[in-house]
C-alpha positions in Angstrom: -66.6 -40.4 3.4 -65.5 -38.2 6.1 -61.7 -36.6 6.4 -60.2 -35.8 9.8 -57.7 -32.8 9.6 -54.8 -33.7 11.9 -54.6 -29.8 12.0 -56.7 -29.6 15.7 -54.4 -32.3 16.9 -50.9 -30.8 17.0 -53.2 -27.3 17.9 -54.5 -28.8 21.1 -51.0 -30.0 22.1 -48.9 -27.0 21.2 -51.5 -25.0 23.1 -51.3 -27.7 26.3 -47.3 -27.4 25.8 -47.4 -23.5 26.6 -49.5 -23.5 29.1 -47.7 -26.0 31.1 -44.4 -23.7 30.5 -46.5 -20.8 31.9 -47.7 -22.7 35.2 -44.1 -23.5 35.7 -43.0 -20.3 35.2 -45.5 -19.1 37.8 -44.0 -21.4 40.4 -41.1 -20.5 40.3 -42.0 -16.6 40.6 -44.4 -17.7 43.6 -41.9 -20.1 45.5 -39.2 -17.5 45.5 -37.1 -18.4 42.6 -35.6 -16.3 40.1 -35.9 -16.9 36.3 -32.3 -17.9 34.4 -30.6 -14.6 34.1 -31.4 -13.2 37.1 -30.3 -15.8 39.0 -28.0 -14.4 42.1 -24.0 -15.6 41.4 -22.3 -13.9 45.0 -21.7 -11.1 43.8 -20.1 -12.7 40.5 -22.8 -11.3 37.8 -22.4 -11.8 34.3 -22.6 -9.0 31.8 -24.9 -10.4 28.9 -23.6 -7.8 26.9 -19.8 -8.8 27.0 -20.4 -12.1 28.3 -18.3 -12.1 31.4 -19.0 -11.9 34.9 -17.4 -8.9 37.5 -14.2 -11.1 37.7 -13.6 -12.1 34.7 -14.1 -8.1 33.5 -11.4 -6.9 35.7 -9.1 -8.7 34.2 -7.2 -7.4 31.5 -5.8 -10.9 30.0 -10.1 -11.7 29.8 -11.0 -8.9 28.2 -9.1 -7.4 25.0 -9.0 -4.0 24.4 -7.2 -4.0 21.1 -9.2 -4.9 18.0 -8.2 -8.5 16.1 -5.0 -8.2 14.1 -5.8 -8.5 10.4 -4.1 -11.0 8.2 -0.7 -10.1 6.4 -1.5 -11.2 2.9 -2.5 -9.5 -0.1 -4.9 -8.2 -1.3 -4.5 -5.2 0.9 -7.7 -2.9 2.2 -8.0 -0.5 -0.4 -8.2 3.7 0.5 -6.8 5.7 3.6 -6.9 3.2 6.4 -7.3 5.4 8.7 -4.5 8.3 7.4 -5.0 11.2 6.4 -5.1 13.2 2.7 -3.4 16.5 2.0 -3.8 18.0 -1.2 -1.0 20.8 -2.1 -2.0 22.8 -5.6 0.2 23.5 -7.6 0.5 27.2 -6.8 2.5 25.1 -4.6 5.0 23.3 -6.0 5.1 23.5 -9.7 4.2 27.3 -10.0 6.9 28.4 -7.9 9.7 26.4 -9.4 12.6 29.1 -10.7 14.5 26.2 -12.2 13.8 24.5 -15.8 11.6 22.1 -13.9 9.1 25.5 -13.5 9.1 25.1 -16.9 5.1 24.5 -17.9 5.8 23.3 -21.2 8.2 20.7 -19.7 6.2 19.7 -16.5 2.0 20.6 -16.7 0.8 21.7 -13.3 -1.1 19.5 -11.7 -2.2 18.6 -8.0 -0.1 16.4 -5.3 -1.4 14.4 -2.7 0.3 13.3 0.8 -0.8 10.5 3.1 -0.4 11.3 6.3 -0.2 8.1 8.4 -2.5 7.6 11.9 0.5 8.6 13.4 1.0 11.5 12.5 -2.1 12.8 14.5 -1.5 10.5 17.3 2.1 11.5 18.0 2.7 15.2 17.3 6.1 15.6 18.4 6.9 12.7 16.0 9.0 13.3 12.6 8.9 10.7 10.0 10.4 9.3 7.7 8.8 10.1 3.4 8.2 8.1 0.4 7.6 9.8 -2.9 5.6 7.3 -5.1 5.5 8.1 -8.7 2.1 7.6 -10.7 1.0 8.4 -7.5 -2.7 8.7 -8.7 -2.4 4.5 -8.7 -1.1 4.1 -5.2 -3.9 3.9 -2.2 -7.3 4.5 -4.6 -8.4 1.8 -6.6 -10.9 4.6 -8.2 -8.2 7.0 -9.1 -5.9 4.0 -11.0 -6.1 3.7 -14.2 -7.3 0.1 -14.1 -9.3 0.4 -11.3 -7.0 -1.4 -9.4 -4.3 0.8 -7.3 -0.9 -0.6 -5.3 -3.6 -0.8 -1.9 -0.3 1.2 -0.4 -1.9 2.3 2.4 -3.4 -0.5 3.5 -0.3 -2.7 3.5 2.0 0.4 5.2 -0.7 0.0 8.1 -1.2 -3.9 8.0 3.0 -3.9 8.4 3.1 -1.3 10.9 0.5 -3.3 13.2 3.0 -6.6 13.4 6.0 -3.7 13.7 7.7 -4.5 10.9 9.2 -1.6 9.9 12.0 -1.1 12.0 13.2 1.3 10.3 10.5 4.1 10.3 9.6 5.3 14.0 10.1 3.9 17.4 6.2 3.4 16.8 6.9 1.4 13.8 4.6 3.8 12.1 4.4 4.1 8.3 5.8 6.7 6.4 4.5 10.0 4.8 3.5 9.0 1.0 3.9 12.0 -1.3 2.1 10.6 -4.4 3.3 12.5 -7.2 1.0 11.7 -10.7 1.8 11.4 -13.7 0.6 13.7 -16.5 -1.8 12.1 -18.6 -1.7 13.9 -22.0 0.1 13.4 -25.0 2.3 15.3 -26.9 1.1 16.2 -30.0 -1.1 13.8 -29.5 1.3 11.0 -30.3 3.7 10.7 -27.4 2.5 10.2 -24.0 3.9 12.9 -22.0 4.7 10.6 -19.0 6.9 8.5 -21.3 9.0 11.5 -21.7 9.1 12.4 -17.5 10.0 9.1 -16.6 12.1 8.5 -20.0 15.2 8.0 -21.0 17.6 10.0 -18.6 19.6 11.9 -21.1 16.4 14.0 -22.1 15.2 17.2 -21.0 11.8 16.3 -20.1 13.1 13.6 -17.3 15.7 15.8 -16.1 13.1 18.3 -15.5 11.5 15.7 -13.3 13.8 14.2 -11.1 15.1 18.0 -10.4 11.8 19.2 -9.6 10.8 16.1 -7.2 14.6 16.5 -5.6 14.8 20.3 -5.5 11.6 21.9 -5.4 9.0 19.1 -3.8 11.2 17.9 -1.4 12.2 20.9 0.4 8.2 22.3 0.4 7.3 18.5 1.7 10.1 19.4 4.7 8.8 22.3 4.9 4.9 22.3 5.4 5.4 18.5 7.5 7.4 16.8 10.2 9.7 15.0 8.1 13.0 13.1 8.9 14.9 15.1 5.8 18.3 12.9 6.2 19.3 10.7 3.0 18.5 7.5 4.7 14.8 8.5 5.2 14.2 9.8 2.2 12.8 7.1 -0.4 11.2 6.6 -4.0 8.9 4.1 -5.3 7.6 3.6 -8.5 6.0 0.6 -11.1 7.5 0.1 -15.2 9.2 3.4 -16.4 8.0 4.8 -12.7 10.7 2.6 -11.3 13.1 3.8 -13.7 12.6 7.4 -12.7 12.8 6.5 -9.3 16.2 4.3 -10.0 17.2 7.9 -11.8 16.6 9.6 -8.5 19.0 7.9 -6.7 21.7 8.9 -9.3 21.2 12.1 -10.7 20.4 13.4 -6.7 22.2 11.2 -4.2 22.8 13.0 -1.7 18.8 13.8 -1.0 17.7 10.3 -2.2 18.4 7.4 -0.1 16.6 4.3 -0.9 14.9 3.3 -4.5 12.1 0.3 -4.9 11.1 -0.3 -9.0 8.9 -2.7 -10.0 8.8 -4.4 -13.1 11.2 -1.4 -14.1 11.6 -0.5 -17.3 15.0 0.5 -17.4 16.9 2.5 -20.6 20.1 2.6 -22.3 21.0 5.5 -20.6 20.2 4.9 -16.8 22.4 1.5 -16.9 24.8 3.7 -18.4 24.4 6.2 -15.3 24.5 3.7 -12.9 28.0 2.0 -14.3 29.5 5.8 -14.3 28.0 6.4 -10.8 31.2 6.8 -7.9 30.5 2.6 -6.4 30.7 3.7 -2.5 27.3 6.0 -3.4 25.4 3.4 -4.5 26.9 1.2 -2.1 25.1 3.2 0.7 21.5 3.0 -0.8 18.9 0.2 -0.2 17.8 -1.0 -4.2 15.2 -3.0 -4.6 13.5 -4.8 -7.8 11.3 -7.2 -9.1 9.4 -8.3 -12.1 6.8 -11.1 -13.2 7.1 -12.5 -16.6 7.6 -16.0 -18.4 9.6 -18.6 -17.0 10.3 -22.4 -18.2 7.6 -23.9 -16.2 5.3 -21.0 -15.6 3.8 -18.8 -18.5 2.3 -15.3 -18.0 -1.4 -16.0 -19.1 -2.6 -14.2 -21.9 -5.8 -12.9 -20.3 -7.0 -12.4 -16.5 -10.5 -12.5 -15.9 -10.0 -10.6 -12.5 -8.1 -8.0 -13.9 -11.6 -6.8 -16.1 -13.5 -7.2 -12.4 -13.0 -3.4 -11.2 -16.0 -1.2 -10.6 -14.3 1.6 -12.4 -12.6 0.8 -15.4 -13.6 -2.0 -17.6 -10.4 -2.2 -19.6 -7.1 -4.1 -18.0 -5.2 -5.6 -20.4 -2.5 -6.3 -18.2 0.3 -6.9 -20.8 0.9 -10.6 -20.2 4.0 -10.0 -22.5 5.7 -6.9 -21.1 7.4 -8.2 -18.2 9.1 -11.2 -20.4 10.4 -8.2 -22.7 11.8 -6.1 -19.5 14.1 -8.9 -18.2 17.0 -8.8 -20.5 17.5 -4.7 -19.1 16.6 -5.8 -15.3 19.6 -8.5 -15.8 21.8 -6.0 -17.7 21.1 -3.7 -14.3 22.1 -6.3 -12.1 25.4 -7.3 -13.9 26.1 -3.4 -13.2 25.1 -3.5 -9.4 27.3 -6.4 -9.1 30.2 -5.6 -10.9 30.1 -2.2 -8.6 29.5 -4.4 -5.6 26.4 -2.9 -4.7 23.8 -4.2 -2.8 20.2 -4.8 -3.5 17.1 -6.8 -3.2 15.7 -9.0 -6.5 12.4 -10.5 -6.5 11.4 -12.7 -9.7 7.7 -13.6 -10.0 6.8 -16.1 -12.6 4.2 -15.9 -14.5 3.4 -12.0 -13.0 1.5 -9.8 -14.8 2.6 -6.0 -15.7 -0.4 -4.0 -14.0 -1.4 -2.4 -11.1 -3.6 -5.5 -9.2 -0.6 -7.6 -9.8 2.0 -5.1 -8.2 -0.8 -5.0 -5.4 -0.4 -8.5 -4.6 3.7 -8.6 -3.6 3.6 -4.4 -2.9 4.6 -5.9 0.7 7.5 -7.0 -0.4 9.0 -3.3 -1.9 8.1 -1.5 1.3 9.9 -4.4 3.7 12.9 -3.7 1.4 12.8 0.1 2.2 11.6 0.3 5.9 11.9 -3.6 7.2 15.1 -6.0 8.2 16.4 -7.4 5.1 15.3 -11.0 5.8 11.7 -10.1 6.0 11.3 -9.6 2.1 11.2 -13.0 1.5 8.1 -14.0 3.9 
């Protein structure tokens, strides 16, 4: 028995298909027509490379120049977005402090780095307005953080400076400067964790030390070597756990260079609710506060373990401390009771279930920075 291959078949008519597309092709060249694209439009051609025709490009409603706004949500684009980094060593700063701060026992040299927003290129007549960030080495690069996740700072200053939403930076809306001072990462003996002691308990030397040396020593060089707005009400702090509290400790111990505080999940002392219920009412009463913390509530519990938090290309190890944030609440109540009884006005944000770790500060870091440089009923969106 003989098999037929349909094979020559569909061969034969594929090959009679193409050939009939070439004779018409031909025609149309030979009877004076013009293939598809080159087809005349009086004088109203279209660009294949945009897509438009001559009318269309000239006007300026057709044709966007700007790029697409991105989305306002978190997670925010990690790194510089489009700023710039300065780094100032610490023959600086810390080396040239005469006060106990330029104590090196007390306060280890160590490198600061300043974000310079787009705008600062782009408008060089422009002064502008600084945040000093504490565990600054976890703020804009997730590779620098500690848990391979970092605040995504810069990302969301920029995100919130395209919608022009802070209103109270630049006529621009542009973000601030970010001075991101680190923390040092040694121990003491090794036992205490020195940054425990600069971010401590106020009534110690070693945090003292600190808020000194940020107020009277890295403030004035930040004024010095940038176009800063120096007044009190441009002049801010930011900082996460027993960050917040130093920063919180700013505004007390210097208040007339400090203006405006934002602590998350702050781990606040003893002494500094002490500080604050001593503090004169009408200085506090001029600041902008703001606060927030995750942690358990009735209804929603802080999971014990996060997968994402372990899905960083740099460190493998987040534990997130599901419980930490429960524990800080009695002290962020306590601090509010103060505020209140003073009749001082701040901003308190409660997240339940929210861990205690940099990718969950990430996710609501919006929120902080519309307290500082937005209108007041923005930190809520």
């Amino acid at each position: 028995m003989r098999l037929h291959s349909p094979l020559p078949s569909r061969a034969f008519h594929c090959f009679a298909l193409l050939l009939l597309f070439l004779v018409s092709v031909s025609v149309a060249y030979t009877t004076g027509g013009n293939p598809p694209s080159f087809q005349p439009n009086n004088g109203n051609k279209k660009d294949i490379s945009t897509g438009l025709n001559d009318k269309q490009k000239s006007s300026p409603a057709s044709f966007p120049l700007a790029p697409p706004e991105r989305k306002l949500a978190p997670p925010f684009p990690d790194g510089l977005n489009g700023g710039q980094l300065v780094t100032l060593p610490p023959s600086e700063h810390y080396l040239l402090d005469s006060n106990l701060s330029g104590n090196t026992l007390l306060l280890p040299p160590r490198d600061i780095l300043v974000w310079l927003p787009p705008d600062y290129e782009h408008y060089p007549n422009m002064s502008f307005p600084v945040l000093y960030c504490h565990d600054g080495q976890n703020a804009i690069f997730d590779s620098s953080s500690w848990t391979g996740f970092s605040w995504r700072l810069a990302g969301c200053l920029t995100r919130l400076s395209e919608r022009k939403l802070l209103t109270r930076t630049t006529s621009t809306h542009s973000p601030p400067i970010v001075v991101m001072i680190p923390c040092a990462d040694e121990r003491i003996a090794s036992l205490v964790p020195r940054r425990h002691l600069e971010y401590g308990d106020i009534s110690q030397t070693f945090a003292q030390a600190h808020a000194d040396f940020v107020a009277l020593t890295l403030k004035p060089l930040i004024d010095s070597k940038f176009r800063t707005l120096k007044s009190v009400e441009h002049t801010s702090t930011i900082g996460s756990s027993l960050g917040g509290q130093a920063s919180f400790h700013l505004l007390v111990r210097h208040p007339n260079v400090f203006g405006n505080a934002a602590c998350l999940s702050p781990a606040f002392q003893p002494s500094i609710l002490t500080a604050v219920a001593t503090t004169t009412s009408t200085l506090l009463k001029r600041k902008r506060i703001y606060m927030d913390n995750g942690g358990d509530e009735e209804d929603v519990k802080v999971p014990f373990v996060d997968l994402v938090d372990f899905m960083s290309n740099n460190h493998w190890w987040n534990p997130g401390y599901w419980w930490l944030d429960t524990s800080l609440q009695p002290s962020i109540d306590a601090m509010k009771l103060v505020l209140d009884a003073k009749g001082v006005k701040y901003a308190y944000n409660k997240i339940p279930g929210g861990r205690h770790n940099e990718r969950a500060w990430a996710l609501r870091i919006h929120k902080p920075l519309l307290a500082l440089y937005g209108d007041d009923e923005q930190i809520d969106a």
